[in-house]
PyMOL CGO cylinders between C-alpha atoms (Angstrom):
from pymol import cmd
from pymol.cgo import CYLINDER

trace = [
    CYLINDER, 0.00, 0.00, 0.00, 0.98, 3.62, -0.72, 0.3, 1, 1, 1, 1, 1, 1,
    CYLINDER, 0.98, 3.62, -0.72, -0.28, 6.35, 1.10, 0.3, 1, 1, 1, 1, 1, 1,
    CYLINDER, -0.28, 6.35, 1.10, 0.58, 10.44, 0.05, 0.3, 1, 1, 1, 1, 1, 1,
    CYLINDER, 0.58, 10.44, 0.05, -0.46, 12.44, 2.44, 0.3, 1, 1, 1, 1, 1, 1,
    CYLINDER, -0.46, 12.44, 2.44, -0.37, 16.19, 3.59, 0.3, 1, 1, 1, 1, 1, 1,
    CYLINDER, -0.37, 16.19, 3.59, -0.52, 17.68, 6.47, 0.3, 1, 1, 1, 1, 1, 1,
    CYLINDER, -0.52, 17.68, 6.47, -0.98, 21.77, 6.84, 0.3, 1, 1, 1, 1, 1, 1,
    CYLINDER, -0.98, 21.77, 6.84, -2.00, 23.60, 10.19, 0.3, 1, 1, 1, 1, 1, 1,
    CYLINDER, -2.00, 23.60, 10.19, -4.16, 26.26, 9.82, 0.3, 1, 1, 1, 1, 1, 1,
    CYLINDER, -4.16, 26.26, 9.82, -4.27, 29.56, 11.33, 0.3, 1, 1, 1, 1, 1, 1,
    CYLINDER, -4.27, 29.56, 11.33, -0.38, 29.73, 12.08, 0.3, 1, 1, 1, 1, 1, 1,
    CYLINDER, -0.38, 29.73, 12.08, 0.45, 31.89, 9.52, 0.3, 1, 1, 1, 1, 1, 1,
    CYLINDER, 0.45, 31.89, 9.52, 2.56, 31.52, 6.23, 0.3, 1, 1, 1, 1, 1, 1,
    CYLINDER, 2.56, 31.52, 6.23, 5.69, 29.31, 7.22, 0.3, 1, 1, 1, 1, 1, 1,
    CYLINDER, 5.69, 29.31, 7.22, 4.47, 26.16, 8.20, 0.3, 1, 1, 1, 1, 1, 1,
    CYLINDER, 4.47, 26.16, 8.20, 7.91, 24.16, 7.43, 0.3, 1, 1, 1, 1, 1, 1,
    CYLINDER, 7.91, 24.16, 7.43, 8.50, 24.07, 11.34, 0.3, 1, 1, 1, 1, 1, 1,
    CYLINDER, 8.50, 24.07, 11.34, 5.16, 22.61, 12.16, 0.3, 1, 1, 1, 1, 1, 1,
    CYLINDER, 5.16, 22.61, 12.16, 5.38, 20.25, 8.88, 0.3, 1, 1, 1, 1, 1, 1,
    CYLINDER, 5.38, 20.25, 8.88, 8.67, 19.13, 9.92, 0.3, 1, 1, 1, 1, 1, 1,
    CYLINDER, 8.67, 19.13, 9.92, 6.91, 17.36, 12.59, 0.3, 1, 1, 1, 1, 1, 1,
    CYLINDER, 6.91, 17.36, 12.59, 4.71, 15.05, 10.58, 0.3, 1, 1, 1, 1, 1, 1,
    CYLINDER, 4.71, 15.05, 10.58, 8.40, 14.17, 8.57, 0.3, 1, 1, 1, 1, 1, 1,
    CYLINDER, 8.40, 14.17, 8.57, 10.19, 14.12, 11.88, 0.3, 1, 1, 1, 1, 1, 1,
    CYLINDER, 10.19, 14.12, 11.88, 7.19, 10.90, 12.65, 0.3, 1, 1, 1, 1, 1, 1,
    CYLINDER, 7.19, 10.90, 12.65, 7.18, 9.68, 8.97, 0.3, 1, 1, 1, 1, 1, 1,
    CYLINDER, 7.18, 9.68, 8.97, 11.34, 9.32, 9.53, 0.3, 1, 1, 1, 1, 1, 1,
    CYLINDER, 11.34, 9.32, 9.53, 11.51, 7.63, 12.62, 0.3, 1, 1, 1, 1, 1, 1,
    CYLINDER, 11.51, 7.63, 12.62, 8.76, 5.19, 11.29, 0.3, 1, 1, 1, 1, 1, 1,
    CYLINDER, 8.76, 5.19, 11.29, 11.16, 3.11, 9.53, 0.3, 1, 1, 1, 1, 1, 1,
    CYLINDER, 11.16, 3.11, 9.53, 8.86, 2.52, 6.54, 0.3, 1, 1, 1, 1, 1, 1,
    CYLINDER, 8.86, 2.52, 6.54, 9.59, 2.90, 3.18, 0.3, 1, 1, 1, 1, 1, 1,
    CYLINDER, 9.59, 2.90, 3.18, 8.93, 6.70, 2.23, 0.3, 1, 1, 1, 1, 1, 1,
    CYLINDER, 8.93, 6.70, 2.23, 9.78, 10.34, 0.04, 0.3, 1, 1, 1, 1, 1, 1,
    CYLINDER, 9.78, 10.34, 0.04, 8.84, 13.53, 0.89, 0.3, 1, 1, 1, 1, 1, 1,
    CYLINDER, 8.84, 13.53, 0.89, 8.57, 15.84, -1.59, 0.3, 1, 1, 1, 1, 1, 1,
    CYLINDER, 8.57, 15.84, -1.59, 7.00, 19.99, -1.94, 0.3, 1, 1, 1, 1, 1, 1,
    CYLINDER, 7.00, 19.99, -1.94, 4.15, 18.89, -1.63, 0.3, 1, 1, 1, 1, 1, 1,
    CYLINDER, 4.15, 18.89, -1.63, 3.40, 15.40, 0.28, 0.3, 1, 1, 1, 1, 1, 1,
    CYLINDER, 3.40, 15.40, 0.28, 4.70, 12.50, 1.72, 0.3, 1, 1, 1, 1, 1, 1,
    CYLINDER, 4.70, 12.50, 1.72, 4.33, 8.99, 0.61, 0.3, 1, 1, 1, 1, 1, 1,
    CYLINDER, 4.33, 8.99, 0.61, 4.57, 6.03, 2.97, 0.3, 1, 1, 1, 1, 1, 1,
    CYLINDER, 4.57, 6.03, 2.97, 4.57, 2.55, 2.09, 0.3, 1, 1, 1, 1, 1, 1,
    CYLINDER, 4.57, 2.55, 2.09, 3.43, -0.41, 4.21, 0.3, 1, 1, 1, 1, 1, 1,
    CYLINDER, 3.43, -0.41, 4.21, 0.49, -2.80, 5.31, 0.3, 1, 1, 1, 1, 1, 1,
    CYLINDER, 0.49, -2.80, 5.31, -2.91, -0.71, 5.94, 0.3, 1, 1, 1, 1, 1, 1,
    CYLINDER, -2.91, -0.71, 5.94, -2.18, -0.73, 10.24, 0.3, 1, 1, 1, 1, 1, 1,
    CYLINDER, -2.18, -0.73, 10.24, 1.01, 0.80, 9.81, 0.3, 1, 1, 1, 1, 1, 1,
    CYLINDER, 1.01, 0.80, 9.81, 0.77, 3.21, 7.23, 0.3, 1, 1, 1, 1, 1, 1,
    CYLINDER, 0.77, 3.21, 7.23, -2.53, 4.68, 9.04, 0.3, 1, 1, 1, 1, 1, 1,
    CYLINDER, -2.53, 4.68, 9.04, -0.69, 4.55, 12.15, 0.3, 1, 1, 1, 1, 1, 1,
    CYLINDER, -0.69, 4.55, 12.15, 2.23, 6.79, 10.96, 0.3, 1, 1, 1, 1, 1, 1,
    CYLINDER, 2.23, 6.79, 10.96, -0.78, 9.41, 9.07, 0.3, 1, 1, 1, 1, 1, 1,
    CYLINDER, -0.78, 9.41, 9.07, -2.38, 8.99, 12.44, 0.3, 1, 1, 1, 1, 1, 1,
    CYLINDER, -2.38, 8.99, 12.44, 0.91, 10.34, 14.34, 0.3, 1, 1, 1, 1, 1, 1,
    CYLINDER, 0.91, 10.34, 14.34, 1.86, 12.54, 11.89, 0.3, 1, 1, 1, 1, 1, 1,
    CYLINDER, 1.86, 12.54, 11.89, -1.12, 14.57, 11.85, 0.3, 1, 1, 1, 1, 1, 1,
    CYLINDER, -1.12, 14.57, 11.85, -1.04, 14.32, 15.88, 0.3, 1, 1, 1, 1, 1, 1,
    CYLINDER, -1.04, 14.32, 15.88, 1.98, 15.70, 15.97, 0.3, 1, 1, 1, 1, 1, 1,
    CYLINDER, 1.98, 15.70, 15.97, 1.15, 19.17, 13.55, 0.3, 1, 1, 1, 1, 1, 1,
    CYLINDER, 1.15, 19.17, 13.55, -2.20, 19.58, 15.72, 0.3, 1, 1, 1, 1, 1, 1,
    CYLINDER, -2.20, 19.58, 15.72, -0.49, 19.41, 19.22, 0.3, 1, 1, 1, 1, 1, 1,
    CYLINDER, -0.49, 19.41, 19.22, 1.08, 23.00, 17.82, 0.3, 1, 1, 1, 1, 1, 1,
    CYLINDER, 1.08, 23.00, 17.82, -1.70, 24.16, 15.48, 0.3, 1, 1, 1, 1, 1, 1,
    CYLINDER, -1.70, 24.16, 15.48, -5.28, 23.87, 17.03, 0.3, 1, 1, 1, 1, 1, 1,
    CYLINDER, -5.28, 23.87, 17.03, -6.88, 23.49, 13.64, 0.3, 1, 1, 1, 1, 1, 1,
    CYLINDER, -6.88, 23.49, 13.64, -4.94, 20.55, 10.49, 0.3, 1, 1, 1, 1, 1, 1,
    CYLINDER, -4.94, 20.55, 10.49, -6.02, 19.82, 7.11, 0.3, 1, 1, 1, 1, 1, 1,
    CYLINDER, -6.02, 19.82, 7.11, -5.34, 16.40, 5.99, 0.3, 1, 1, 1, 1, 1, 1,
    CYLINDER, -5.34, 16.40, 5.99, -5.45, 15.41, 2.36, 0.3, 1, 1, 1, 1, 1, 1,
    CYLINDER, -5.45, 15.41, 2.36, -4.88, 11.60, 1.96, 0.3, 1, 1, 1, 1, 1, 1,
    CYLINDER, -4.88, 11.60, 1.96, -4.45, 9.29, -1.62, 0.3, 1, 1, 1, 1, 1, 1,
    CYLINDER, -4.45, 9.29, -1.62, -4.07, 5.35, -1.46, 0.3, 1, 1, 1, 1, 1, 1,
    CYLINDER, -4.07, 5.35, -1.46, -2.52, 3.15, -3.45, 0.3, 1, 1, 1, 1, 1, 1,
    CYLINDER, -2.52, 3.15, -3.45, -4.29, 0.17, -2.40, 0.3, 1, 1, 1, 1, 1, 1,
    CYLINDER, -4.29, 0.17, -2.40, -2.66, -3.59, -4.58, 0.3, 1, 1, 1, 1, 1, 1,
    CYLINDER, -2.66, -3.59, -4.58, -1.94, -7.12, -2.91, 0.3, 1, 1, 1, 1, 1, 1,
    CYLINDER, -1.94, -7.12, -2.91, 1.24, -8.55, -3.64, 0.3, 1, 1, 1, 1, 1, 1,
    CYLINDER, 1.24, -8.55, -3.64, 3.30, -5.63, -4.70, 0.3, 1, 1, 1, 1, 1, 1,
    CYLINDER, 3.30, -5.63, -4.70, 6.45, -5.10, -3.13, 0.3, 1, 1, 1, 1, 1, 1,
    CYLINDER, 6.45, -5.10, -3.13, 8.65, -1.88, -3.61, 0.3, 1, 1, 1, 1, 1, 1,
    CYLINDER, 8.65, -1.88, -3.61, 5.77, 0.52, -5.27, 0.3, 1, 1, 1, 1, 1, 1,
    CYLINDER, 5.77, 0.52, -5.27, 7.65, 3.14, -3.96, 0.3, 1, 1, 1, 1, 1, 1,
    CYLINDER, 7.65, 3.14, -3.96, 10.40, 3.06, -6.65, 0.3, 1, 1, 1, 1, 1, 1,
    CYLINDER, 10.40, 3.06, -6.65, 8.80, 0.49, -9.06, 0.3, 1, 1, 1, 1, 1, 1,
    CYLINDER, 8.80, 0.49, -9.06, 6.43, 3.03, -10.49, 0.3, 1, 1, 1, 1, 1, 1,
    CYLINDER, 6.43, 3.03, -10.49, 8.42, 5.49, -10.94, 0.3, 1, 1, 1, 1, 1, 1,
    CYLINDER, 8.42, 5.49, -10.94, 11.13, 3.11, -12.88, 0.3, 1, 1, 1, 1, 1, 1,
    CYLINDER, 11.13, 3.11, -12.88, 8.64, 1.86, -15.06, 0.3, 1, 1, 1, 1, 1, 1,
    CYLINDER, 8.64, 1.86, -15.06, 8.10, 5.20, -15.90, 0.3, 1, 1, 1, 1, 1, 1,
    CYLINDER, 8.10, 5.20, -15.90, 11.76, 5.89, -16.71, 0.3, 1, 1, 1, 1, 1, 1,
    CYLINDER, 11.76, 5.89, -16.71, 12.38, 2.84, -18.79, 0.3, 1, 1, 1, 1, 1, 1,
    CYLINDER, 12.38, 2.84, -18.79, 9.33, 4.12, -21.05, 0.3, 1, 1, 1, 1, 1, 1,
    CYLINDER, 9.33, 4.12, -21.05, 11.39, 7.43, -21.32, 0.3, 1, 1, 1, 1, 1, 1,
    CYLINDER, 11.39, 7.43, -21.32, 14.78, 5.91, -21.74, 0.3, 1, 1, 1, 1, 1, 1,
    CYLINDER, 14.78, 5.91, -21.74, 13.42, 3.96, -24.80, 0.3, 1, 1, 1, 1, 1, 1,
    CYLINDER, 13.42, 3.96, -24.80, 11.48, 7.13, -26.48, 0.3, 1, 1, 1, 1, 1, 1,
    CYLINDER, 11.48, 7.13, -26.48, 13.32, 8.74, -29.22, 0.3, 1, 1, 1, 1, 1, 1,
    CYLINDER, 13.32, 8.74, -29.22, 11.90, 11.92, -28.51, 0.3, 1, 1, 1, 1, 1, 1,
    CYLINDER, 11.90, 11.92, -28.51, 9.03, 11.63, -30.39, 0.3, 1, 1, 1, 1, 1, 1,
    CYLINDER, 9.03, 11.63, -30.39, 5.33, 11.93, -28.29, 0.3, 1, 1, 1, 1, 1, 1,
    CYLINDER, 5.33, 11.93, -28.29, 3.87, 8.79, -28.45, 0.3, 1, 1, 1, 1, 1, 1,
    CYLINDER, 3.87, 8.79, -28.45, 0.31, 8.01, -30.38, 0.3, 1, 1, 1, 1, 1, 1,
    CYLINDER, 0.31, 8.01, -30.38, -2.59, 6.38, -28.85, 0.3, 1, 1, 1, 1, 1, 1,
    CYLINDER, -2.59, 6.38, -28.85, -4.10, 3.80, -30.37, 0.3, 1, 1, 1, 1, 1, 1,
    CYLINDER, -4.10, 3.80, -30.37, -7.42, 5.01, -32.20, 0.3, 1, 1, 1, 1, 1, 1,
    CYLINDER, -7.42, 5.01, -32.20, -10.61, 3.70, -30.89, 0.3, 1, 1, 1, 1, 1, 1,
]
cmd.load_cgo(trace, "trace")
């Protein structure tokens, strides 16, 4: 399973990297599979665990903001191991093989 989440407090004003580190400070010590990038992280696990960390993460923002916004996408497939980089090097191995030239879809 892959989770992206984000978590923002509201009503703290502008810079929220403090308060975000937080939720990455959680994600981190998690020791699951995971990127963070501008605009979410993405955790991989089993459904408990990934929740869990979310769970924390967002915790940990709202015990210094009184007022978080949570937005949450799943990646929900049995049996797949490593989604976390597999995706993203299927990807790249499409690209790799292109010769620059966009790519047609198939009429129909």
């Amino acid at each position: 399973m892959l989770v992206a989440f984000s978590v923002t407090p509201i009503g703290v004003g502008e810079g929220v990297a403090e308060l975000v580190a937080e939720a990455v400070r959680v994600v981190r010590a998690s020791g699951l599979p995971h990127e963070t990038n501008a605009m979410f992280t993405t955790v991989e696990g089993d459904w408990d665990e990934v929740m869990d960390v979310v769970r924390r993460a967002t915790a940990a923002v709202g015990a210094r903001a009184g007022r978080v916004s949570l937005v949450l996408k799943a990646d929900l497939r049995a049996g797949v191991d490593d989604a976390l980089h597999a995706k993203v090097a299927s990807i790249e191995r499409i690209l790799a093989e292109d010769d620059g030239e966009p790519r047609q879809q198939p009429a129909g």
